[in-house]
N, C-alpha and C positions, 0 to 999 in steps of 0.2 A: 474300822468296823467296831473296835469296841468301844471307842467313845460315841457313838450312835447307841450303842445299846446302854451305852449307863445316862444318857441321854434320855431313853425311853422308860429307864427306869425309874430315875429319879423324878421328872418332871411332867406335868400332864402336858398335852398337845397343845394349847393353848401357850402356856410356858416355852416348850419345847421351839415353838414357832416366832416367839418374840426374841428367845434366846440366839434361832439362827439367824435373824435377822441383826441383830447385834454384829452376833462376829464375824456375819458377812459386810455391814457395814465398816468396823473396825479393819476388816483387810483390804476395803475398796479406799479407806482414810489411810493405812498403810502403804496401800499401792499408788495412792498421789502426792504421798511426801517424799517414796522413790522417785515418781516422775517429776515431782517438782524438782527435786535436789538435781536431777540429770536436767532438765531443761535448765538451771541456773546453770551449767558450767559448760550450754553448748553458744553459739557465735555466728551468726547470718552469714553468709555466703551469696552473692551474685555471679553466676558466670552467665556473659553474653556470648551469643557466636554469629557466625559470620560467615556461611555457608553457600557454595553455589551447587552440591551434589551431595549435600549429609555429611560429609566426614567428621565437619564441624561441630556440629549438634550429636552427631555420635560420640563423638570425645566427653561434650560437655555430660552426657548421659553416664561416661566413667568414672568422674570426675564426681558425679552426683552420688554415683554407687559406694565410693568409696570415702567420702567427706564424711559420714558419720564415726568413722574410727579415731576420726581426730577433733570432734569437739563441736564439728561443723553442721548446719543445717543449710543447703543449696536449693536454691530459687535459678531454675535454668530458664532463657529469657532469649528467643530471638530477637537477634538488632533493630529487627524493621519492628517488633514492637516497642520499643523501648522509644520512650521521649528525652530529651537533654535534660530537662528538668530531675526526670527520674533519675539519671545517670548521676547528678550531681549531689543526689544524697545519697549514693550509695557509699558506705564505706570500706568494705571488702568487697573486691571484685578478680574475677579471673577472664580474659579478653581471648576466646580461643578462634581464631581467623584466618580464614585460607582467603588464599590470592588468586585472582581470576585474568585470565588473559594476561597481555603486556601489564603487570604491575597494579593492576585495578580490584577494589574493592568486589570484592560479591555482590550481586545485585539485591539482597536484603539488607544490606549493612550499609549501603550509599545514604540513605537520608539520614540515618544518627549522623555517619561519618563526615556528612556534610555540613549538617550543623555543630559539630565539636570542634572540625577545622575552624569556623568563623565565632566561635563563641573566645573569645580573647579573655574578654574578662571574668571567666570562668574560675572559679576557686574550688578544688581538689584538693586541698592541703588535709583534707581529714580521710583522703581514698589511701586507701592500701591496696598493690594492683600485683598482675604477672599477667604475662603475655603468651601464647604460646601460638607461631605460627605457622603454617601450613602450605605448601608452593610445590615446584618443580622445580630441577636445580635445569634444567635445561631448557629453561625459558632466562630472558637475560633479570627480568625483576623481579629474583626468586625471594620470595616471600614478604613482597615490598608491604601487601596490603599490614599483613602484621607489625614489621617492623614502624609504619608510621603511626598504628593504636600504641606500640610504646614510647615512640618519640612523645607523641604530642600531649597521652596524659602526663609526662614527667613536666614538659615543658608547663602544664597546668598546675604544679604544685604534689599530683599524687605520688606517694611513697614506692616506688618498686622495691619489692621485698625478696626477688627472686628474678636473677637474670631470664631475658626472654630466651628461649629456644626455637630454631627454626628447623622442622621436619619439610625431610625432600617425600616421595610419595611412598618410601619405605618407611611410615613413619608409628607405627607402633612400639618401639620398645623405645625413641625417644620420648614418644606421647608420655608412657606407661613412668619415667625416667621423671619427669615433668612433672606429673601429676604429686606424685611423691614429695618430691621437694618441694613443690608451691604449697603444698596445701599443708606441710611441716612452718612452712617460712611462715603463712598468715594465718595460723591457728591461735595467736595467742596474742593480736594485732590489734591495736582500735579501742574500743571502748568497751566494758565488763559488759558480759554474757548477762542477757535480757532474761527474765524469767518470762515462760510463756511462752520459748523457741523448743525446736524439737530435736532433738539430734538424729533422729532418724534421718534420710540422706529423701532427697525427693523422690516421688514416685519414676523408676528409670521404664521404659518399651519394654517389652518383652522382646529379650534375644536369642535368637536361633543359635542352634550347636554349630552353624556353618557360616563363618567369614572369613576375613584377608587370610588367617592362618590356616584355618579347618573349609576348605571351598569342598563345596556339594559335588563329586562327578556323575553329570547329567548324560543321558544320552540323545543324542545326535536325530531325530524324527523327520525332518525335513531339511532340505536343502535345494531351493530353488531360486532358478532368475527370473527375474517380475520385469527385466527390460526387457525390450527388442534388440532384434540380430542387428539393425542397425545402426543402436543405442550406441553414444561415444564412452559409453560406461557399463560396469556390468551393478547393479546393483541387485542382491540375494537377500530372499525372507527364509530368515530358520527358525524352525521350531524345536524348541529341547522339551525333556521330560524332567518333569519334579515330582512322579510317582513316589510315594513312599518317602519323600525329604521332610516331609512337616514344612517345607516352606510354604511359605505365600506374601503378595506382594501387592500394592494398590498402581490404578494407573496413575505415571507419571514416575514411579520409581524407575530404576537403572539396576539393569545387570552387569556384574563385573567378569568379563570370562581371562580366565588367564591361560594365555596363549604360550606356543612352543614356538622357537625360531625353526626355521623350517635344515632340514638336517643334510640337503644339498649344498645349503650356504655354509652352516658348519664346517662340511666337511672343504669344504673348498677355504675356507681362512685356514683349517688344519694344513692343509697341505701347502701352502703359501708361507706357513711358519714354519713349515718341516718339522711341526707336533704332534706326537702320537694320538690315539684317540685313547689309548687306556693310560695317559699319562694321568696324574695325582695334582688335582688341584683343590683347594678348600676341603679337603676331606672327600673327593668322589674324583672320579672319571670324568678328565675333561671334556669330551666329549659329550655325555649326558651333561655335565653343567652346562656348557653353553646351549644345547638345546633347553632346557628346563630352568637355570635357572638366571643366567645374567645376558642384559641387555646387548647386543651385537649392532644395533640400528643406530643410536643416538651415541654419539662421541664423547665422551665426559670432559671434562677443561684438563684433566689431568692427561688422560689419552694424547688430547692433541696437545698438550706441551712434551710430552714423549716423545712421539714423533715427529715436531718439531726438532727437538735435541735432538734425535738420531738423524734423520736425514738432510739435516739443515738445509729446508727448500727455504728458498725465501720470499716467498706469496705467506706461507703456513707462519711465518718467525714474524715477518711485519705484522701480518693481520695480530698476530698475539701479544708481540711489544705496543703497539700502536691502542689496542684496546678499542679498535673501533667497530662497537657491536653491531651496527648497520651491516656493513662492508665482508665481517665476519659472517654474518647470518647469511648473506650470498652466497660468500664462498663453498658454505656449508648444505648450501641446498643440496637436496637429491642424492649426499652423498651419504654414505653409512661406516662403520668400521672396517670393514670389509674391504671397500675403497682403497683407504689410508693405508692400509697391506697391501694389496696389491700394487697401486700407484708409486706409492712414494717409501716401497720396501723396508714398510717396519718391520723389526724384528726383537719379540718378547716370546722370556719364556713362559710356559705354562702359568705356576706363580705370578709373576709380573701381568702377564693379560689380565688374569681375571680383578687383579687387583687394581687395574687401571677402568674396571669397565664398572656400570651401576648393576642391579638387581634388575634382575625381568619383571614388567608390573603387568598386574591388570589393567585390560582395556574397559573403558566406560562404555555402555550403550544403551541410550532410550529404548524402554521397553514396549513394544508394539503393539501389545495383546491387553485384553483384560482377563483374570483370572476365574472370574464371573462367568465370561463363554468360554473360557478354555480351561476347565478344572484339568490340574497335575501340568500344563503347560507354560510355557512362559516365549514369547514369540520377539525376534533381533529382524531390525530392516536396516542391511548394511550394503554401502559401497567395496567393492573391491579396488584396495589402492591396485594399482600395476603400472608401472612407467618404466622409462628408458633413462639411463644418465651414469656418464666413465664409463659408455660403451657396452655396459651390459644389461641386462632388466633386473629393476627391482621391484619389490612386491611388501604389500603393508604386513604387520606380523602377524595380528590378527583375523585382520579381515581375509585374509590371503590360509591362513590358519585353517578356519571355518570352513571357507570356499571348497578349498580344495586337497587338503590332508587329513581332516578327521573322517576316519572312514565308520560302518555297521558296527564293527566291535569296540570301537574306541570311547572313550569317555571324555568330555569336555568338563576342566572342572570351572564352578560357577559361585559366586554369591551375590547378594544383593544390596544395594545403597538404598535408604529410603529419601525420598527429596519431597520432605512435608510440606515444601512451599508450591510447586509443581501441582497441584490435582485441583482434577474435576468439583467444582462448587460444591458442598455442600446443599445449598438450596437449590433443588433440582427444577425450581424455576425460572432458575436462573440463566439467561442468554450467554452465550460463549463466544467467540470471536477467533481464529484457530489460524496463524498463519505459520505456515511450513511446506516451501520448497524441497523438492529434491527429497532427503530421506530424511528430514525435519519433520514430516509429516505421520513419524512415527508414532511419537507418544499421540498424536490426534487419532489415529487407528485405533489406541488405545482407550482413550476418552470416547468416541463414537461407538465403543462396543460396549463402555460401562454405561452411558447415558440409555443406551439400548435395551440392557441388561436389567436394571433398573426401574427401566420405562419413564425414565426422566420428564418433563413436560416443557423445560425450556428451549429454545431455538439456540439452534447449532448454527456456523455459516466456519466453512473452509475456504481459505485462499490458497493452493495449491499452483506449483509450477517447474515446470522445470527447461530441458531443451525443446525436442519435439513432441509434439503429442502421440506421434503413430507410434513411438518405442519407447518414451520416458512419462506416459502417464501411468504409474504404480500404483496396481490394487482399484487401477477404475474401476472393473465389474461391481466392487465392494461400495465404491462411490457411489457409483451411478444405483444400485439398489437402495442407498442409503437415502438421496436424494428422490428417487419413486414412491420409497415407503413412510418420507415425510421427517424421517427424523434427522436429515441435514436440511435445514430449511434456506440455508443461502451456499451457493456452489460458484467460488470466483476461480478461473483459469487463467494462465499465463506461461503459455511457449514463447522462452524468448526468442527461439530461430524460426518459427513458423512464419515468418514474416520480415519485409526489411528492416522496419524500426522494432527493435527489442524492448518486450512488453516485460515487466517483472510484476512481483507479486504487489507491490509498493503501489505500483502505475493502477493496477486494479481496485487496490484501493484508496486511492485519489479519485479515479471515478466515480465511486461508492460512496464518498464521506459522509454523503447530506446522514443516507441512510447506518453508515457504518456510526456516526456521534449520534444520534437517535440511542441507535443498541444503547454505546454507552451511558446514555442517559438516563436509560432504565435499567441503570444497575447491572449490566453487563461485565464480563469476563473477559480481557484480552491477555490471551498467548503467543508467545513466539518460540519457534521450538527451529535451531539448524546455523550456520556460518555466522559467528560472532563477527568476523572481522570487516566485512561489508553488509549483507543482507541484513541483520538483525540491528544493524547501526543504519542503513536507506531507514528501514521500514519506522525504526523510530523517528527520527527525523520528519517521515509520511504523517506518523499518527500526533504528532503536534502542530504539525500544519494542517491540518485535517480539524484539531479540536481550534485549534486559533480562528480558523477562514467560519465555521459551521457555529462553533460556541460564539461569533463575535468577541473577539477574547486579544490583549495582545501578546507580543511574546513571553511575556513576563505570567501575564494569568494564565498560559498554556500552559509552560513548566508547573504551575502551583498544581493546577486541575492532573496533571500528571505523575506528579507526588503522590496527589490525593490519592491516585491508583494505586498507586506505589503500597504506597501505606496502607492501605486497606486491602492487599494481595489482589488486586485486582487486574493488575498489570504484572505478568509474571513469563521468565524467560528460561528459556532450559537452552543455552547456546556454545556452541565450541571452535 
């Protein structure tokens, strides 16, 4: 204040106003020789990801948040944009990739991956790289996808500056572990800091207070079965509440609910072990641990070499000596931990169980609803596993969870994965193409209520199918309104038991082609959303014979023309 007034004093207005323009200039010449000197000492960053459900690209958005404390300016970069060309100047790089299915790349990461595999003569020798990958340890090619982005850029010449790390689905405090050191290791890597970079870190999403660690407890709104009494399956649509959570979500994201093991099985391995239930494990009550917090279903490799050792069965000791994951994977059907206690009378104490067993994770599940028609809700179209096997019935953990143990006062708790490659076009003139069997046809519930919502103008066409039609058509009222009031413009059905020869969703659209490559022609949208292991592998297989016989095209142009999709998100798969 007083240098305003001697300001006023001294100098007339005209003065006074050339004067503040000066030292306002002088501070804005001052405040870009700070910037400039901090952009001299910061250093580009690439990380690509390689994602089949967010984890990936949520990492890489950590990664981004925290790169400016070390110098660094990050350029976050899904795989399926990225060209080879582009990869190959880049000179710092971080490669963060989860693995999908048996050992397979994520399906935005298949056409870089494709082309880096066959590029031989490729020279890296000026990349500086770290890997960090992502899998399931109980699947057998647990984190194959990552572990071959580090083979093959070292194999190219690129420097690893920082061993890869492979995260099982527990994998935040190795993420967190990772990020630290890599981005320590390549901060100071490469060629002198460019003036004209930022050290500011990239712009990250906006993050909710509630994930993997802080999940949302939702309540429980609905809980119904959408088959018939006849149905070979039960399949239930629930509804939760997001009242008051600040969340929200786009169609085609995924909710993650983290379930309890149900506390009849609990108590029934307790008593098999002749373990108290307020016995002292990890710091709580074994009892609430094993409902709450470690996995009782899938056998960890360590488990079954335990019990191996103690019971020496010798079905359990060959299949593990011998290594042969096929033959192992049989054996292991249908059974649980549970099982291996009872059968083959293991016996661990408290400590030793819980130390032999994984963490309880969240379940993944397409989300059915659009947020658009159902403000505060967020809507799950799930099967109920329930089977028979070692004589007694077992039940899936979540789905079975849902079903039929969260009662009116209980709390589900919830957070959400975003899957930015997953949604509904952007150009809402844009034609769609939607195939999902069975409860594949969830996230299209979903997309049909934004397109609605909206008021979209482009043409919808679902392929829908399942067993019969009089007890496994789900949510037809919803269909068949959707299709009256114009805004499903093509409705293809297939029960494959309504008849002797079994019609699938694929056969419907082999019938369809002329018109199904038309759609595509005009810039159309194809999804596939439900069973990786067969259906979503038929159905590809369908839409290349489909573009080969319709485009006149031969094998070879089919594949290209299907890239094309690929690459231009046009062809995109949500499968498990």
């Amino acid at each position: 204040m007083a240098k305003k007034n001697l300001l006023e004093t001294l100098f007339s207005g005209k003065q006074r106003e050339w004067l503040s323009g000066f030292f306002a200039g002088a501070n804005t010449r001052l405040l870009d020789q700070d910037e400039q000197q901090n952009n001299e000492n910061t250093r580009p960053l690439t990380v690509i990801y390689g994602t089949q459900t967010g984890n990936s690209e949520n990492l890489g958005d950590d990664v981004a948040a925290a790169a400016g404390e070390y110098g660094l300016s990050v350029k976050l970069v899904d795989m399926g944009d990225l060209e080879l060309e582009e990869l190959a100047n880049i000179e710092r790089l971080f490669v963060i990739c989860s693995t999908y299915g048996e050992g397979e790349m994520p399906d935005n990461a298949e056409m870089l991956w494709q082309d880096l595999s066959e590029a031989d003569g490729l020279d890296l020798s000026k990349m500086h790289f770290a890997v960090l990958a992502l899998g399931d340890s109980s699947y057998d090619e647990y984190c194959e996808a990552g572990k071959q982005w580090d083979v093959r850029l070292a194999e190219l010449g690129a420097n690893r500056v920082a061993d890869r790390v492979d995260c099982d689905v527990d994998f935040d405090d190795d993420a967190e572990a990772w990020i630290k050191t890599a981005l320590d290791a390549i901060k100071e890597t490469g060629s002198a800091p460019v003036a004209g970079g930022n050290a500011a870190s990239a712009p990250t999403k906006e993050k909710s207070q509630y994930n993997r660690k802080n999940p949302f407890a939702s309540r429980l709104l609905t809980n119904k079965t959408i088959t018939g009494t006849n149905s070979s399956k039960e399949i239930k649509h629930f509804e939760l509440c997001l009242k008051e959570s600040g969340l929200h979500y786009e169609a085609g994201d995924v909710l993650n609910v983290v379930p309890q093991n149900d506390p009849k099985l609990v108590d029934l391995m307790l008593a098999e072990l002749g373990l108290a239930a307020d016995e002292v494990a990890a710091g709580e009550r074994l009892r609430e641990a094993l409902i709450n917090h470690y996995d009782i279903k899938i056998p960890t490799p360590q488990f079954l070499q335990a019990v191996a050792d103690q019971s020496k069965d010798k079905d359990l000791t060959r299949l593990l000596e011998n290594k042969d994951k096929e033959a192992l994977n049989n054996y292991l059907w249908g059974r649980d931990v549970v099982d291996f206690i009872i059968d083959l009378k293991a016996r661990f104490t408290a400590v030793e169980l819980v130390e032999l067993l994984r963490k309880l994770q969240a379940r993944a599940y397409s989300i059915s609803s659009a947020l658009k028609k159902h403000p505060d809700e967020v809507h799950l179209t799930i099967s109920s596993v329930r089977y028979e096997s070692q004589g007694r019935q077992h039940q899936g953990v979540a789905s079975c969870y849902l079903a039929d143990r969260v009662g009116d006062d209980d709390k589900v708790l919830v957070y959400f994965s975003q899957n930015t490659s997953f949604r509904v076009p952007q150009d809402s003139d844009a034609p769609i193409i939607m195939v999902g069997p069975g409860t594949g046809i969830a996230p299209f519930r979903a997309f049909l209520e934004e397109r609605e919502a909206t008021e979209a103008k482009g043409d919808n066409w679902l392929f829908f199918g399942d067993r019969k039609q009089a007890d496994d058509f789900i949510y037809q009222a919803e269909i068949e309104a959707w299709q009256k009031s114009g805004l499903l413009t093509n409705l293809d059905l297939a029960f494959s038991r309504d008849q002797e020869e079994k019609i699938y969703v694929q056969t419907r659209m082999q019938e369809k082609g002329v018109e199904l490559f038309a759609w595509l022609e005009r810039g159309g949208y194809f999804f596939i959303c439900g069973d990786a292991t067969y259906m979503a592998k038929d159905v590809d297989k369908t839409l290349h014979d489909i573009i080969s016989e319709h485009g006149k095209m031969d094998a070879d142009a089919a594949i290209a023309y299907v890239n094309d999709l690929k690459k231009s998100k046009r062809y995109v798969r949500d499968v498990y």
